[in-house]
C-alpha positions in Angstrom: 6.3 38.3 29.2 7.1 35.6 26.7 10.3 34.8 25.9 9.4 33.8 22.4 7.7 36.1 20.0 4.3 33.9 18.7 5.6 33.2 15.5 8.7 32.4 16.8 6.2 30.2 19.4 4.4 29.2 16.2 7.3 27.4 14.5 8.8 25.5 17.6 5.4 24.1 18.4 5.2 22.9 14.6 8.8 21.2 15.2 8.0 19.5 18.1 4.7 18.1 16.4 6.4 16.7 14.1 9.8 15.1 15.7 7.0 13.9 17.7 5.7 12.5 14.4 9.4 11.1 12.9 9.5 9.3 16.3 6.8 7.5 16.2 7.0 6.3 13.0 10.3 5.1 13.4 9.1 3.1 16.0 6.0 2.1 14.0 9.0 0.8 11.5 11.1 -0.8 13.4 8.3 -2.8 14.9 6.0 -3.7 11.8 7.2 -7.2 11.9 5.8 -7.8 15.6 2.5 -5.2 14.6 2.3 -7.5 11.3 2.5 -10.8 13.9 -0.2 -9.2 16.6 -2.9 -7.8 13.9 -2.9 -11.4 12.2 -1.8 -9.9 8.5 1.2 -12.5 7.8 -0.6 -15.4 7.4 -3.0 -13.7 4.8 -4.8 -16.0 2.0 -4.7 -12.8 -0.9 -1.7 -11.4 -2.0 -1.7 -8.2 -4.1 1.2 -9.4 -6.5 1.6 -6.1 -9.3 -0.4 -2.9 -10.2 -0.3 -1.8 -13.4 -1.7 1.9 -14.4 -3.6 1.8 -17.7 -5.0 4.9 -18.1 -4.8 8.2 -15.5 -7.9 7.0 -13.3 -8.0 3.3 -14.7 -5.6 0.5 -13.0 -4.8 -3.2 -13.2 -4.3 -5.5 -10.6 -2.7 -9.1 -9.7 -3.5 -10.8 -7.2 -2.8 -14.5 -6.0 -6.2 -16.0 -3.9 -5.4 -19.2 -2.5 -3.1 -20.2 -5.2 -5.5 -18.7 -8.1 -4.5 -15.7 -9.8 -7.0 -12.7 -10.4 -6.5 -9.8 -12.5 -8.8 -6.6 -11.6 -9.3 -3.9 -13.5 -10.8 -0.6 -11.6 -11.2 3.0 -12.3 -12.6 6.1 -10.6 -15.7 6.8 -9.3 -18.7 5.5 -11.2 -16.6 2.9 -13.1 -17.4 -0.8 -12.5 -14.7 -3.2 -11.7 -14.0 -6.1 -14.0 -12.7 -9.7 -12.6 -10.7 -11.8 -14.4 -9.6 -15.5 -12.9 -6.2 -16.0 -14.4 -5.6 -20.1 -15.6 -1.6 -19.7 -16.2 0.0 -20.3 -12.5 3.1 -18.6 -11.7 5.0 -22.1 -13.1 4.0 -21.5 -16.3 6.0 -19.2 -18.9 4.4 -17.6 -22.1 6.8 -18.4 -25.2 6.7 -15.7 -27.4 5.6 -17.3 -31.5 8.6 -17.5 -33.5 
């Protein structure tokens, strides 16, 4: 006989899955620098710099590429996404009229 009742078997089985789970992404955490370094993602050429959400399924996005900034707006599904290359650099500050 079991020593456990099955539910009782049910619900330590579920714990173990997911300490099992906490651990490895601690691990997964305190290692992301080294990950970052062996899958070749720090020395990336586009950099997602804000997202904005305009509506509930419609979003805008920044993005520096190679020094140039692009905005992108994108939706849901069966919406087409708009580019927009950017001229003001990060430099350069928009003064308000007075």
């Amino acid at each position: 006989m079991s020593l456990l009742s099955p539910d009782l078997e049910s619900i330590v089985i579920v714990l173990v899955f997911l300490g099992t789970l906490l651990v490895i992404r601690q691990i997964v955490v305190a290692k992301a620098n080294s990950i970052k370094q062996t899958l070749g993602t720090h020395g990336q050429r586009i950099h997602l710099l804000e997202v904005y959400r305009v509506e509930k399924s419609l979003k805008l996005s920044l993005f520096d590429i190679e020094g140039h900034r692009v905005a992108v707006l994108y939706g849901g599904a069966g919406r087409q996404a708009a580019l927009l290359k950017l001229d003001a650099g990060p430099a350069e500050k928009c003064v308000p009229d007075a």
